[in-house]
N, C-alpha and C positions, 0 to 999 in steps of 0.2 A: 504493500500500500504506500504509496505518494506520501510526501508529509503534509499535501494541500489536504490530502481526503485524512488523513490521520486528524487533523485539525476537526475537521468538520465532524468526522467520528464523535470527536469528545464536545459538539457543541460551542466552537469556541471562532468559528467563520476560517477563512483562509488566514496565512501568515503573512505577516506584515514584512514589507520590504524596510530598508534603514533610513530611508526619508520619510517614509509615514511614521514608525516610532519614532521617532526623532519629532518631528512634528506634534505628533501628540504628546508627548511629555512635555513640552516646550510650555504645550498650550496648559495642561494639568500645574505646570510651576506659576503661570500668568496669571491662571483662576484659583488658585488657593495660596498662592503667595510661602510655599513652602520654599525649601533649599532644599537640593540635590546633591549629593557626593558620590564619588568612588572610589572607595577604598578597601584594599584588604580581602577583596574578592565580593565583596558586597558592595549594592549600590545604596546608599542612605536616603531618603526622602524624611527629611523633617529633621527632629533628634537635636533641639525642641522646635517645634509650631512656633510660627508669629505669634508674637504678640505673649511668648510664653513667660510669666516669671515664675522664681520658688525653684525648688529641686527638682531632677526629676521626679516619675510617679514612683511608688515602692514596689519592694519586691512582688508578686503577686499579679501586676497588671499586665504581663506579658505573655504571650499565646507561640505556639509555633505553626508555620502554616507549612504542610509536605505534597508532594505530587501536584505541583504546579506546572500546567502545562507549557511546553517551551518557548510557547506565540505572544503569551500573555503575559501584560505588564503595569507597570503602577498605574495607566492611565486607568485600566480595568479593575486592577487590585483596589486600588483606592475607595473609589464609590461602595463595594461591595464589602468592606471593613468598616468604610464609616458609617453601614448603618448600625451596627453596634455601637458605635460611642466614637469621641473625637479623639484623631489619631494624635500620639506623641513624635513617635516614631515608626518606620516603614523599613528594614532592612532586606533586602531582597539579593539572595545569594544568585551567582551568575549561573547556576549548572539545573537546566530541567529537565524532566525526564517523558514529558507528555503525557503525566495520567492525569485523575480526577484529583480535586482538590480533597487533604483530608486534615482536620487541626485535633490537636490536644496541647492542654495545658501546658507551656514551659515549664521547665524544675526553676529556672530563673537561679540557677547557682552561680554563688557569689565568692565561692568559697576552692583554692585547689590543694591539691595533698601533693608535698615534696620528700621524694623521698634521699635516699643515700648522703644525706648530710651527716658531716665530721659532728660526730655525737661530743668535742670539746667547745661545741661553739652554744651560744647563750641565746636568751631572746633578742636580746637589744642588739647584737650581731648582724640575726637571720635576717630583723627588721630590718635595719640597714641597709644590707647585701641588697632586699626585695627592693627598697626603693629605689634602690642606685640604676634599676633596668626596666621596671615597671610602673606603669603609672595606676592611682586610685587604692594605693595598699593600704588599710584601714586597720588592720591587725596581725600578730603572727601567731597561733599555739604551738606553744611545744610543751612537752613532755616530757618529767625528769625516765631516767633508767631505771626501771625496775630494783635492780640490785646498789645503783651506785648514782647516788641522788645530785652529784657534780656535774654527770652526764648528761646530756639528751637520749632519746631513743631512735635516734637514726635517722629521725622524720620530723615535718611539722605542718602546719596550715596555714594557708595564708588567705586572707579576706581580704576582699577589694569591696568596693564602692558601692559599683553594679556589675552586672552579669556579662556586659560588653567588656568592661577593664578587665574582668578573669580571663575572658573569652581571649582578649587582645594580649594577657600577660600572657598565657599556654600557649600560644604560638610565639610569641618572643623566646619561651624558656625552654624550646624544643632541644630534646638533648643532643649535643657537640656543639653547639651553638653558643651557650652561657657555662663556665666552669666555675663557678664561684670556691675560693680556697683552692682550685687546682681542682675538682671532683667536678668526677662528669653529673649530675645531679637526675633523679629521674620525676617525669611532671606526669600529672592525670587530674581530671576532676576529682574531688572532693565529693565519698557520695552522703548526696543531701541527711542531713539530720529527718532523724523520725519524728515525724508531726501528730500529735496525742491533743486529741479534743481537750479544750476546757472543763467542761463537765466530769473527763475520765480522771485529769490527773486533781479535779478536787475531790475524789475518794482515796489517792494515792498515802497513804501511812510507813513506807519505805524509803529510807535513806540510800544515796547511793555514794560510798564513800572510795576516792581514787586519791592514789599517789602514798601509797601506806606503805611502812617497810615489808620486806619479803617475812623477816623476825618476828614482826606483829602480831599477835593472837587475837583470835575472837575474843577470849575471856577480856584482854587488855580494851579491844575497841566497847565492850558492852560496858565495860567499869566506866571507862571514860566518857561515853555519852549518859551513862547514868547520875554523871555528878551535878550534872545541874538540876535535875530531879530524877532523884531515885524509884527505880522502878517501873520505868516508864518503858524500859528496852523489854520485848517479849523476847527475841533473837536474834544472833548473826550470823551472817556467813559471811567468809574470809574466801576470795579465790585471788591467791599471789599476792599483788600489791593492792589489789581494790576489793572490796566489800559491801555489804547490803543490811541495813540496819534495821529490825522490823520494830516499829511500833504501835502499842495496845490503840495508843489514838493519833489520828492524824494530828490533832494542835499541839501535841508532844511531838510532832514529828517536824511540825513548821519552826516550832519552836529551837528547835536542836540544830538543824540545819542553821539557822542563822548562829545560834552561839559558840558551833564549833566547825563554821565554815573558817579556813585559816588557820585554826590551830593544829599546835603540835603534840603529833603522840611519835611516840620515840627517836624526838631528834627530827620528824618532818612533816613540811606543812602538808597539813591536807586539804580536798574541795570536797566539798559537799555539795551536793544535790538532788532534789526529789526523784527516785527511781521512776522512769518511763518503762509501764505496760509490756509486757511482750503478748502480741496478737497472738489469736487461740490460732492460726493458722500452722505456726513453728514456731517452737517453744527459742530457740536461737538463730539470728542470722547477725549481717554483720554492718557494723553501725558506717557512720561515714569516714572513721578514720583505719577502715580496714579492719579491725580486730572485733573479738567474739562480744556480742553483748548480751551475756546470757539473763537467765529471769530471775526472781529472787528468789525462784527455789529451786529444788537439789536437781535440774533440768536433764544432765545426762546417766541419771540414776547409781551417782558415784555414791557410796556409804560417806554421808556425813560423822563429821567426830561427835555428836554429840548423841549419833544412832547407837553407840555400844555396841552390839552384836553385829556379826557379818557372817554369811550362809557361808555352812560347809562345803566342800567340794562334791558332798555326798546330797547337797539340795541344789540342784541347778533354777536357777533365777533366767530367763527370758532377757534375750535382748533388749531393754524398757525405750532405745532411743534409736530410730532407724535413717532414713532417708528424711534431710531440712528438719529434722530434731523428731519427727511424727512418730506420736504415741500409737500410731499402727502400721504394720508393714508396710500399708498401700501411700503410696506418695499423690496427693489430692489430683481426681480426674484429669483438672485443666492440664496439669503439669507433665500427664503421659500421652496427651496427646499423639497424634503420630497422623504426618498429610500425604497424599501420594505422590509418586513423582511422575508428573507427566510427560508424555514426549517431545522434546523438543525445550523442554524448561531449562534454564542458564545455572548451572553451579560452580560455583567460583572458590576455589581454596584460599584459606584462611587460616590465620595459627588460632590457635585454641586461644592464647593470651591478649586477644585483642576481643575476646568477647566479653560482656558485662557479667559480673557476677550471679545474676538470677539466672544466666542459664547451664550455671553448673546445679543438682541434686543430691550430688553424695560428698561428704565430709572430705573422702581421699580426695577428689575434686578440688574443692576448695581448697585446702591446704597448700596443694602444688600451686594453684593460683597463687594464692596468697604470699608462696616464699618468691614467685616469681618477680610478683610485684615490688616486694622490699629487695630487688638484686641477690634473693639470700639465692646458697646450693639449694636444690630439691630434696626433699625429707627423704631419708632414708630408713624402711622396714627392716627390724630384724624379729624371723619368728621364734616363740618359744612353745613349748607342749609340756603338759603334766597331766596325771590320771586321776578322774573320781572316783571314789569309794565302789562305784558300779562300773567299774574299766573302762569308763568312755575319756574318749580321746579331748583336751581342752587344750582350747589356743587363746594366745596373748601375743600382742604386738609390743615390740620396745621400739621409739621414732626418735632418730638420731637427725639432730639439724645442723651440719658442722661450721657453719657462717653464725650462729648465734652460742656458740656453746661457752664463749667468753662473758657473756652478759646474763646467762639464763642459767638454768640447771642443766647437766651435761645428757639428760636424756628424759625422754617422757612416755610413760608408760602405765594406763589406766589400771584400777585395780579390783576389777571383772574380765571371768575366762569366758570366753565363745566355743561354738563347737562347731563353727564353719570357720574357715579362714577369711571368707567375702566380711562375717561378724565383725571380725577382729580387726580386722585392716581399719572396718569404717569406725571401730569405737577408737581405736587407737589415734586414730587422725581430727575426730571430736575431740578428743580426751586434748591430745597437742593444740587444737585451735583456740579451747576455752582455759590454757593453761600459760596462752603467749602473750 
């Protein structure tokens, strides 16, 4: 098919030769009195409107528009956005593909994650460094070291303004392009923070407390949120450096958070704040700085310390946490999909490491992603076997990671046996995610 008939196909008339669009844009600048640019691979229209004062609009007002057909352009775009409401801005990528128009909500992210930075460098550093090459940097997180609270963790985050300055810094910081301290640095979005209705997190009565020593005990963090009023802590849990505070009532819980956000329990400062929900859909996935954000209870059915008893080898206990953490074998409908392949359809290879994290399912998955991402080596399996009381045969994985074995524990290895090896590998690689 022609691309004059392809055009008409989709309803959109023939294709404009370069003195008609030209022309009609010309005239679209004349009657709305907008500005045009091009830059960056995009063409700007507005970014602000005449007549604009104040900031831009906030995060939140921005849409994405996909399968725009290749003929059609802001003189047509325009009209057809502005019956929704008055335009800010119009950014209009140069590359179209000729289907049907289709929109969903921007993530409107502000925010991107750096990784492989010299874990001796500080905030006020990274700050620095960020603004010397980027414009709209607004903030930096970083993160002390797990074990050694002088350090960083390898990484950090950086916030911009708006979603165009991230958008515009991630291609500035593509890597061999920017070395900051001599290190080739590696850039990605930042994935968005998890958004928890109003309504949910004012039932929320759990502390969520980060940046604890690895030495720290539950018994220590409960003594110590109990001194401002005693009794108030129902219970903790301790996973590494960070922990989950439960209490009897939420105003004990508001309360606490403020009086010992900043303080210090043995030797370092700690944050606090209100634990965020984990959806009944999976009980753990992974927040926006890449790591495990488990829920505030015992999620991958490890024996807690303060369960006392643990099943003999002579009572075998059920896999309790399978595929996206699901409290049953079956991993939800949507997600096993499966579409046919028809003849003639275009399949393009692709590295597995360029695909987003929702469309990996099992923990081994994830994991390899995950060390990919922080530059670390790939986890390495080693298996173990021992016999129950009834001669069956039990497996256990130990998961060796040798790019972190300086900052971490020199191995991780859950402490529940499987009786398939597919078991063990996926608890093993749980067990490592929610332990990094």
């Amino acid at each position: 098919m022609h691309e004059e008939n392809k055009a008409g196909a989709n309803g959109c008339g023939k294709i404009r030769r370069g003195a008609q669009n030209g022309a009609a844009l010309l005239d679209l600048i004349e009657k709305t009195g907008y500005s045009m640019v091009q830059q960056n691979g995009q063409r700007k229209f507005g970014g602000p409107p005449p007549g604009w004062e104040g900031p831009p609009p906030p995060r939140g007002c921005e849409v994405f528009v996909g399968k725009i057909p290749r003929d059609m352009y802001e003189d047509e775009l325009v009209p057809i956005f502005e019956r929704a409401g008055k335009i800010y801005e119009l950014r209009l990528m140069m590359e179209f593909n000729g289907k049907f128009i289709g929109v969903c909500v921007s993530l409107d992210n502000c925010r991107l994650f750096i990784g492989a930075i010299p874990k001796d460098k500080k905030k006020e550093e990274i700050l620095s460094e960020m603004k010397k090459v980027t414009e709209g940097v607004v903030d930096v997180i970083v993160y002390p070291n797990a074990t050694d609270k002088t350090k960083n963790r390898g990484f950090a985050f950086v916030e911009y303004e708006s979603h165009r300055a991230a958008a515009m810094a991630r291609r500035r910081l593509i890597p061999g392009t920017f070395q900051p301290w001599g290190h080739t640095i590696q850039v990605d979005w930042a994935d968005p923070e998890k958004v928890v209705d109003e309504e949910t997190m004012q039932r929320v009565k759990v502390l969520y407390v980060r940046n604890l020593m690895i030495s720290t005990t539950e018994e220590k963090i409960k003594a110590e949120f109990n001194k401002f009023k005693p009794g108030v802590v129902e219970r903790v849990k301790k996973l590494r450096d960070y922990a989950f505070v439960h209490f009897f009532h939420r105003e004990d819980a508001v309360a606490a958070m403020s009086a010992m956000n900043g303080k210090c329990i043995d030797g370092a400062s700690i944050e606090v704040t209100l634990a965020k929900p984990v959806s009944k859909e999976s009980s753990w996935k992974q927040n926006f700085n890449g790591q495990i954000s488990p829920s505030s209870e015992n999620l991958l059915g490890f024996p807690n310390k303060e369960d006392g008893n643990q099943k003999s080898l002579g009572k075998p206990s059920s896999l309790s946490v399978r595929l996206n953490g699901q409290h049953s074998p079956d991993p939800p409908e949507a997600e096993r999909s499966t579409y046919s392949i028809f003849p003639g359809i275009k399949l393009t290879p692709i590295s597995m490491y360029s695909l987003k994290l929702s469309h990996f399912s099992s923990a081994v998955m994830h994991l390899d992603y995950f060390c990919h991402k922080n530059s670390w080596a790939p986890p390495e399996y080693c298996l173990y076997s021992t016999t129950s009381q009834d001669g069956k045969v039990l497996l256990v994985y130990k998961v060796l990671i040798s790019s972190i074995a300086d900052d971490f524990q020199s191995y991780f290895m859950p402490e529940k046996l499987c009786t398939t090896v597919e078991d063990a590998k996926e608890l093993a690689a749980q067990f490592t995610l929610l332990h990094l």
